[in-house]
C-alpha positions as CSV (number, residue, x, y, z in Angstrom):
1,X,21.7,-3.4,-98.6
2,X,22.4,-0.4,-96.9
3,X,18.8,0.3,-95.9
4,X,18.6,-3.2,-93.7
5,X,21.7,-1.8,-92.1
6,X,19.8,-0.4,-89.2
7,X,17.3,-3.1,-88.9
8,X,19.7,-5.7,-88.7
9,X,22.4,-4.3,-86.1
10,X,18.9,-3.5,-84.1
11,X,17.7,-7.2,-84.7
12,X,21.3,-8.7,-83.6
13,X,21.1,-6.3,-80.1
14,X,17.7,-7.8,-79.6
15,X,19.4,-11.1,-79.7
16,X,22.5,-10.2,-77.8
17,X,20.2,-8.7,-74.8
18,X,17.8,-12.1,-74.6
19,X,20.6,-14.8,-75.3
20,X,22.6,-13.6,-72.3
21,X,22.8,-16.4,-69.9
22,X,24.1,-14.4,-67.1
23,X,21.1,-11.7,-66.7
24,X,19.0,-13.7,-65.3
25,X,21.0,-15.5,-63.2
26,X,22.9,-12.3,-61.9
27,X,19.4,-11.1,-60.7
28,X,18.7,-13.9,-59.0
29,X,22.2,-14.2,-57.2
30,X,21.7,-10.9,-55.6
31,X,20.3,-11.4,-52.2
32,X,19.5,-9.2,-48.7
33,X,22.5,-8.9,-46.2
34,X,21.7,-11.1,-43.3
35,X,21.8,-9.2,-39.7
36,X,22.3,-10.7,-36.5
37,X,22.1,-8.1,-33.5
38,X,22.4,-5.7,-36.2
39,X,25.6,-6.5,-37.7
40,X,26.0,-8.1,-41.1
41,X,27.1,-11.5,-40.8
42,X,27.3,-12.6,-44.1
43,X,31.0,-12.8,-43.8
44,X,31.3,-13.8,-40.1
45,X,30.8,-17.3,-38.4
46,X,28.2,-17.3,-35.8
47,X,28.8,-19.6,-32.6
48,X,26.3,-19.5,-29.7
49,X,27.2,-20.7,-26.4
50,X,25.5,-20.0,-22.4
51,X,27.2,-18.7,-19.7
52,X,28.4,-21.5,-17.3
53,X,28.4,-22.4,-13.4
54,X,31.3,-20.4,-12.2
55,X,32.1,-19.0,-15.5
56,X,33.2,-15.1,-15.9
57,X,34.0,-12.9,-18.5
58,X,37.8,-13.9,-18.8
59,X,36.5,-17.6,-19.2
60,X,34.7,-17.1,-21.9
61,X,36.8,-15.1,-23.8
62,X,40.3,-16.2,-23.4
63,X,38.7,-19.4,-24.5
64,X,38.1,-17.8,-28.2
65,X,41.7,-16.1,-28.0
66,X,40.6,-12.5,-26.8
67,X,43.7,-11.5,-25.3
68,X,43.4,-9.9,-21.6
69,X,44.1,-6.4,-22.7
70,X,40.6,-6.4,-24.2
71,X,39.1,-8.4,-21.6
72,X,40.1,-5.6,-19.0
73,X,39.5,-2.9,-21.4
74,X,35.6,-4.4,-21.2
75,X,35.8,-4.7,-17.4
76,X,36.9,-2.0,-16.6
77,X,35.9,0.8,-19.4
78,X,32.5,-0.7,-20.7
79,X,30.7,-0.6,-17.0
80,X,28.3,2.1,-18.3
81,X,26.8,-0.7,-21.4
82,X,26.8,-3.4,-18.7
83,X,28.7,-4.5,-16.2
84,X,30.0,-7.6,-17.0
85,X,30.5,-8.9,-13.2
86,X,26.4,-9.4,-13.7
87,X,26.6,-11.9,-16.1
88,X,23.8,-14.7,-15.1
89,X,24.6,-18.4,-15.5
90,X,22.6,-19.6,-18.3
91,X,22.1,-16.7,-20.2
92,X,22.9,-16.9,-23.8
93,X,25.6,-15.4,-25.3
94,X,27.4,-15.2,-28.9
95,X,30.7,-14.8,-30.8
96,X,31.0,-13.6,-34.1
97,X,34.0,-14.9,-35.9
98,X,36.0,-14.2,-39.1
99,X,36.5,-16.8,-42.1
100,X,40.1,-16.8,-42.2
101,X,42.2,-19.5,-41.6
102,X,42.9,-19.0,-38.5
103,X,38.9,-17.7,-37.1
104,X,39.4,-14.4,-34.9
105,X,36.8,-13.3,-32.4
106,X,35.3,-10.2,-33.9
107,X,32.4,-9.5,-32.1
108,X,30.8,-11.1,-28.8
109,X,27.3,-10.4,-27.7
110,X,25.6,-11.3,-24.3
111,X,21.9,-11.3,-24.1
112,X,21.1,-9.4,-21.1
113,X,17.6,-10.7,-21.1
114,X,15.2,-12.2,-24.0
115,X,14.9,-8.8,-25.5
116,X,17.9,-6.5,-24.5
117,X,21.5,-7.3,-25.9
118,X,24.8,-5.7,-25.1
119,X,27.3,-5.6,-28.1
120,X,31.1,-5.6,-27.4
121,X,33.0,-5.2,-30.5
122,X,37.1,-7.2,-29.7
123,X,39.2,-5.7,-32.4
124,X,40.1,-2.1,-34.0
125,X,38.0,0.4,-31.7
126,X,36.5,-1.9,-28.9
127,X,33.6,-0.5,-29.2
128,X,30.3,-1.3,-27.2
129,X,26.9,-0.6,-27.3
130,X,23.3,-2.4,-25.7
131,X,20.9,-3.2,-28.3
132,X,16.8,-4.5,-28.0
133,X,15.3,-7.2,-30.6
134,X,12.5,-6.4,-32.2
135,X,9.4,-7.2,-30.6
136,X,5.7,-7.9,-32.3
137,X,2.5,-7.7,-30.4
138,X,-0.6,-9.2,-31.1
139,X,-3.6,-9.5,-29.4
140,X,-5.1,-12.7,-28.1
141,X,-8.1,-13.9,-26.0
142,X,-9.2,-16.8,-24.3
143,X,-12.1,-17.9,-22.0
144,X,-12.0,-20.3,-19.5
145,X,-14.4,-22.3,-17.3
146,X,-13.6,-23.1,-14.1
147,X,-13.9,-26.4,-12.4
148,X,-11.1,-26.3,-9.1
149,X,-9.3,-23.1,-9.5
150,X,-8.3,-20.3,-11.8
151,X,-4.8,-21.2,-12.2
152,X,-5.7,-24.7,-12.9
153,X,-8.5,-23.6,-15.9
154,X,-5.7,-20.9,-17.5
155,X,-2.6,-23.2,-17.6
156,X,-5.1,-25.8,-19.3
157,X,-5.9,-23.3,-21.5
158,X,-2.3,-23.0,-22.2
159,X,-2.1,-19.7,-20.3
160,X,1.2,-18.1,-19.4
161,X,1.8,-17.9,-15.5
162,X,2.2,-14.1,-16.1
163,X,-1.7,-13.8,-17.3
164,X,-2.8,-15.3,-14.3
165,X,-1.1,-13.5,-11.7
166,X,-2.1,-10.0,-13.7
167,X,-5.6,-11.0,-13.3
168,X,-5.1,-11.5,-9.9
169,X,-3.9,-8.2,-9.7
170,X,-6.6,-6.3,-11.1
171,X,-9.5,-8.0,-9.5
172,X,-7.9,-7.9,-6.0
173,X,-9.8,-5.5,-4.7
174,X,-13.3,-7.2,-5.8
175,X,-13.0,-11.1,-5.6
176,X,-11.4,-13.1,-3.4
177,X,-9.0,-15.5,-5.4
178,X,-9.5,-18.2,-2.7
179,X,-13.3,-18.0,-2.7
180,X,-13.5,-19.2,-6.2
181,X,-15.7,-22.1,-6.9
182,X,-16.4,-24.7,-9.7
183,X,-18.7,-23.0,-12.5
184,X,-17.2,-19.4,-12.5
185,X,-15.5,-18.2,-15.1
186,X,-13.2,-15.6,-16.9
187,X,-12.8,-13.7,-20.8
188,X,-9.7,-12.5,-21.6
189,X,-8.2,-9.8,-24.3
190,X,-4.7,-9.4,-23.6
191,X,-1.7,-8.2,-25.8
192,X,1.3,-11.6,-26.0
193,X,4.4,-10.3,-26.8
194,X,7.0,-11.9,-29.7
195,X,10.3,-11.9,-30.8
196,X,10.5,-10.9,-34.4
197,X,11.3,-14.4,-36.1
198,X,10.2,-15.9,-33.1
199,X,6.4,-18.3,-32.9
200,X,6.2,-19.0,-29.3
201,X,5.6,-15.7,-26.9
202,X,7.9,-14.7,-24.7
203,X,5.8,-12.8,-22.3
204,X,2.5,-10.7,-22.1
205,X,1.6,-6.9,-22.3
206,X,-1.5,-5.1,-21.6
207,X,-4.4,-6.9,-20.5
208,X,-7.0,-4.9,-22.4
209,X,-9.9,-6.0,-21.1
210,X,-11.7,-9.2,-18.9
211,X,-14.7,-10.5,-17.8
212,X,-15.0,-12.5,-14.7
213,X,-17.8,-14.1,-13.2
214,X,-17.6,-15.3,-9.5
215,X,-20.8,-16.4,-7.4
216,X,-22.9,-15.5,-10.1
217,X,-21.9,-12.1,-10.5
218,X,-20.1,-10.7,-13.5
219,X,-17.2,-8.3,-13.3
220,X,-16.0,-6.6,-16.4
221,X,-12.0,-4.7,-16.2
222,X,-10.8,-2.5,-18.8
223,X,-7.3,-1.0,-19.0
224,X,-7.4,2.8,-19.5
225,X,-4.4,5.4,-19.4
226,X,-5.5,8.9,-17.5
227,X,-3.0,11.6,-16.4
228,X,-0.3,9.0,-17.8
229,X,-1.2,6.7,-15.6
230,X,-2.3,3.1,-16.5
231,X,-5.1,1.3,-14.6
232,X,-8.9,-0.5,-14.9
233,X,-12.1,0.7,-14.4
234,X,-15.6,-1.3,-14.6
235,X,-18.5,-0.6,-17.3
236,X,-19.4,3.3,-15.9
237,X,-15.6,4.2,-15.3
238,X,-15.3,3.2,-11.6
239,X,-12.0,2.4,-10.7
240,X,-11.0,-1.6,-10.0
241,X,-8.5,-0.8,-7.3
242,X,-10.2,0.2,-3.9
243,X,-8.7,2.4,-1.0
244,X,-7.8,-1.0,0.3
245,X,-6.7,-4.5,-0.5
246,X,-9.2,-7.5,0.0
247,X,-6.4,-9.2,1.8
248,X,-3.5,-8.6,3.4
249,X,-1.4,-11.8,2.0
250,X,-1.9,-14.9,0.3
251,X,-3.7,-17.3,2.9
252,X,-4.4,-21.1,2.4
253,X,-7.9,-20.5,4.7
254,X,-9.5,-18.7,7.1
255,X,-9.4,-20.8,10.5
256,X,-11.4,-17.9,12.7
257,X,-13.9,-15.5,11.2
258,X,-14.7,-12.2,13.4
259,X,-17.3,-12.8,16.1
260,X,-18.6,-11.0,19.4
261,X,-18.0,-14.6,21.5
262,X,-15.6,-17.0,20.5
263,X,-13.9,-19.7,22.3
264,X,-10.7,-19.0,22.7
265,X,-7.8,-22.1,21.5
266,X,-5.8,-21.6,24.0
267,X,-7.3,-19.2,27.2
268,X,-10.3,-21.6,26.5
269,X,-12.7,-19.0,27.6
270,X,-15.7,-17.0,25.7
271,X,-14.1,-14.0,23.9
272,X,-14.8,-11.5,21.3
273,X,-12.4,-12.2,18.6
274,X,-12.8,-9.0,16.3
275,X,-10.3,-10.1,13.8
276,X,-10.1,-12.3,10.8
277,X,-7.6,-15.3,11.0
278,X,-5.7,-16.1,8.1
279,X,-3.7,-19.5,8.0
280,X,-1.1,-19.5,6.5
281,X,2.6,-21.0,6.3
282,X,5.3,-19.4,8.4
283,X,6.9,-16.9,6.6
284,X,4.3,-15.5,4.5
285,X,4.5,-11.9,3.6
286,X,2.1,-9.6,4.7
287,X,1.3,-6.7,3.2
288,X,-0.4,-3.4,4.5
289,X,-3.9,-2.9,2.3
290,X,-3.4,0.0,2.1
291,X,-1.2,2.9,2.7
292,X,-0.6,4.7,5.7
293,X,2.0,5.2,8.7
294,X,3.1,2.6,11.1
295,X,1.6,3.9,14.4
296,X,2.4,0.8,16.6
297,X,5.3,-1.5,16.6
298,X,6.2,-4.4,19.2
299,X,4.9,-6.9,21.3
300,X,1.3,-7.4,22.6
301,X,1.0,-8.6,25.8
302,X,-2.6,-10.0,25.6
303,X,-1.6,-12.4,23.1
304,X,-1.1,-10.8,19.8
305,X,2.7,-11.6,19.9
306,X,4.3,-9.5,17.5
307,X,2.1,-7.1,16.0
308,X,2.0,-3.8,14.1
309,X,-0.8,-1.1,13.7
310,X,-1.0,0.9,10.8
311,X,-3.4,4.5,10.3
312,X,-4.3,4.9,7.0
313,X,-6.4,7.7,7.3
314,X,-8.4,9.7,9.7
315,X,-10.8,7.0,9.2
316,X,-9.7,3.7,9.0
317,X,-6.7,1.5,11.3
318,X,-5.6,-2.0,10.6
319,X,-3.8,-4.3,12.7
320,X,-1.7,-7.8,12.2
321,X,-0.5,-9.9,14.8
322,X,1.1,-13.6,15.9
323,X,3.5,-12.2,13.6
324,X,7.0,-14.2,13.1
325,X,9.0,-10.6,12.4
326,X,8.8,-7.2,10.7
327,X,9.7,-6.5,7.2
328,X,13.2,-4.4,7.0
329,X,12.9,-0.7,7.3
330,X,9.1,-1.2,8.8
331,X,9.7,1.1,12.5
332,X,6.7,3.1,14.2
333,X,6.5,6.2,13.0
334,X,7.5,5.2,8.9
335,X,4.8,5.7,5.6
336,X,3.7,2.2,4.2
337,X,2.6,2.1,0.8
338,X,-0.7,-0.3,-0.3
339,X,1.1,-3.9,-1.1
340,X,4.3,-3.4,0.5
341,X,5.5,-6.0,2.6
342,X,5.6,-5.1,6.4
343,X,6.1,-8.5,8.1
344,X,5.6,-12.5,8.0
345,X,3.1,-14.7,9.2
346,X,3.9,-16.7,12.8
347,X,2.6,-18.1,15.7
348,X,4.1,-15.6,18.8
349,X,1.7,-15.0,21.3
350,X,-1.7,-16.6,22.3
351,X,-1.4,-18.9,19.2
352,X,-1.9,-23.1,18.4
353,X,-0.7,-22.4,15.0
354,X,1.3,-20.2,12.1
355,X,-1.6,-17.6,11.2
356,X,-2.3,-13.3,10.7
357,X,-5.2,-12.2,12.9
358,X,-6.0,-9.3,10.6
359,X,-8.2,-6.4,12.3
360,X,-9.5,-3.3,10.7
361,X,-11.2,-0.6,12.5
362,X,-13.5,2.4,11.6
363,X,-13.7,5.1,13.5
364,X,-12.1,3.4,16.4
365,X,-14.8,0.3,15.9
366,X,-13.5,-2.9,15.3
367,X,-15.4,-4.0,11.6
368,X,-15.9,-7.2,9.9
369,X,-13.0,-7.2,7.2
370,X,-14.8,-9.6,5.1
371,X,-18.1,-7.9,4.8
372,X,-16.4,-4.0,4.7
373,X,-16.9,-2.6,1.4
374,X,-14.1,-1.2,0.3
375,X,-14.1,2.7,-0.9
376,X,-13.0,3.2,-4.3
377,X,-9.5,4.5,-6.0
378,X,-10.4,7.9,-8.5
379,X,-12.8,7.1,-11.4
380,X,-12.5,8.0,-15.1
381,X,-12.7,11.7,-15.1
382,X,-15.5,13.3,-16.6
383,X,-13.1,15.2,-19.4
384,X,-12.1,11.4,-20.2
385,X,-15.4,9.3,-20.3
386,X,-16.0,9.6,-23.9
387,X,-13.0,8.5,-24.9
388,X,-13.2,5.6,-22.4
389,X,-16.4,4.3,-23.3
390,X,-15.6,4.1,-27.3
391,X,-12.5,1.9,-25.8
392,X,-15.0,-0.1,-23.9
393,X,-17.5,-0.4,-26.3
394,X,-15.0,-2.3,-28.5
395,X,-13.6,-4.5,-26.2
396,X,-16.8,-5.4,-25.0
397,X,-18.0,-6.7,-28.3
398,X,-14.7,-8.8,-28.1
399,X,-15.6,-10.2,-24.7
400,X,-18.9,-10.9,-25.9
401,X,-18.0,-12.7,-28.9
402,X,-15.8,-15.5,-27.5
């Protein structure tokens, strides 16, 4: 009997092991923690809640029983995580709570923005601290056709607003948004941004690259980083933004085009009118095209009303008149920068209606603005071309296949 000994204390532990009714079920009650703004909440009651018309800080917490020694200590001490007199109405915000018979506030978090978080902890150490969700890119692309505008063929498409106006960024320099006509059209690889846990986008990133054809021309943009600076460049490298912008605001048409005789709307008389006018509502901002120093500042008493002058270079002057008022720091003498805003669209002066008389001059000539070509901004450097192009080359097979 004593030989079976072993084999049957071995057979009985075999037994033992596979009979157990808890193994299994042990395994399977182990689970992950569950995080929330990176804290464990697996112990904690969540309750969400948005900030209120004329709601503050002390509102929302003395609501949930924080007494006013924290609130102040977070007032006063916390300014440096965020200052909580910035709170928005309608931002979200959430308390963490214990599970104890009578629920304490432990935690409350206010979402600065739909990534960025700050974290105020309302017992022991009152710690605080910002925090930023984590965020997924992917990369998308759509191509429109466009039958009244470009806004109306991208929000069809189920474009975000943001996409738009970022490609009405990059081509500003080489088509005019307004000129656009039924039958153009536009390819787009862009990067949409997601919250983790998240399936609708929150926003956009890069665009990487876009065709757009306008008057039967095509137009390829690709986004390129050089000397840590991001910005789009054609096929061969040339740089998409020009010395100068293709308009100085956004304009609902132009009523006068530049002309050696014109009749005058108001004087009634045959006049050169070397200018471009731009009507638009009152109000408008205008912006310089380009940078340069204010070199002229006041009132023009042949009819220009309100006007500025601004020198760019040793080459190249712009003017913009009938204006309603300057921008806030704009005085003769100051440096603009291209797109910042210097004044609004009016009607002062020799005017029948709110409009810019834009006039650009080279060389001390008065030139058509809408036939001046427009130098170009620095290329891809030669030390960076190879890199550029195998970037190009890819996303160009992307255009191409959609």
């Amino acid at each position: 009997m004593k030989k079976f000994a072993p084999f049957l204390i071995l057979l009985l532990l075999l037994i033992s092991c596979g009979s157990n009714p808890h193994t299994t079920k042990d395994a399977e009650a182990v689970k992950e923690p569950t995080f929330l703004y990176g804290i464990c909440i697996d112990s904690l009651d969540v309750m969400e809640g948005s900030v209120k018309k004329n709601e503050f800080l002390a509102n929302i917490l003395s609501r949930e029983g924080v007494n006013y020694g924290v609130i102040d200590n977070i007032g006063r001490n916390k300014k440096s995580v965020f200052d909580v007199r910035k709170i928005k109405v309608g931002n979200k915000y959430v308390f963490l709570k214990t599970r104890d018979s009578i629920p304490a506030a432990k935690y409350w978090i206010y979402e600065i923005d739909r990534t960025n978080y700050a974290v105020f902890q309302l017992t022991d150490s009152l710690a605080a601290w910002r925090g930023e969700k984590e965020v997924l890119t992917k990369i998308e692309h759509v191509g429109v056709e466009i039958s009244s505008s470009l806004w109306n063929a991208m929000a069809d498409a189920g474009c975000s607003p943001d996409l738009i106006l970022e490609l009405s960024d990059i081509y500003a320099w080489t088509i005019d948004f307004f000129g656009i006509q039924p039958g153009d059209s536009c390819k787009v690889v862009f990067e949409e941004k997601y919250i983790a846990g998240d399936t609708v986008p929150y926003g956009i990133g890069n665009v990487l690259a876009s065709y757009f054809k306008n008057k039967g021309e095509g137009k390829y943009a690709f986004s390129f980083e050089q000397d840590g600076r991001k910005e789009y460049f054609d096929e061969n490298g040339d740089n998409m933004r020009k010395a100068f912008l293709k308009a100085p605001l956004n304009y609902r048409r132009i009523s006068s085009k530049f002309s050696n005789g014109r009749m005058h709307p108001v004087y009634h008389v045959v006049r050169p009118h070397h200018g471009v006018d731009y009507a638009a509502p009152v109000g408008t901002p205008v912006q310089s095209i380009g940078d340069g120093t204010v070199i002229a500042k006041g009132w023009d008493k042949k009819g220009g009303g309100n006007y500025l002058k601004v020198k760019h270079n040793s080459t190249y002057t712009t003017t913009y008149m009938h204006l309603k008022g300057f921008a806030k720091g704009i005085s003769q003498g100051c440096k603009v920068k291209q797109g910042q805003t210097i004044g609004f669209v009016g009607s002062t002066g020799a005017s029948t209606g709110p409009h810019l008389d834009f006039r650009l001059q080279k060389n001390g000539t008065y030139i058509d603005p809408l036939k001046f070509k427009s130098p170009s901004a620095e290329p891809v450097k030669k030390e960076n071309m190879e890199r550029y192009k195998v970037g190009v080359d890819s996303l160009m097979r992307v255009l191409k296949s959609h």
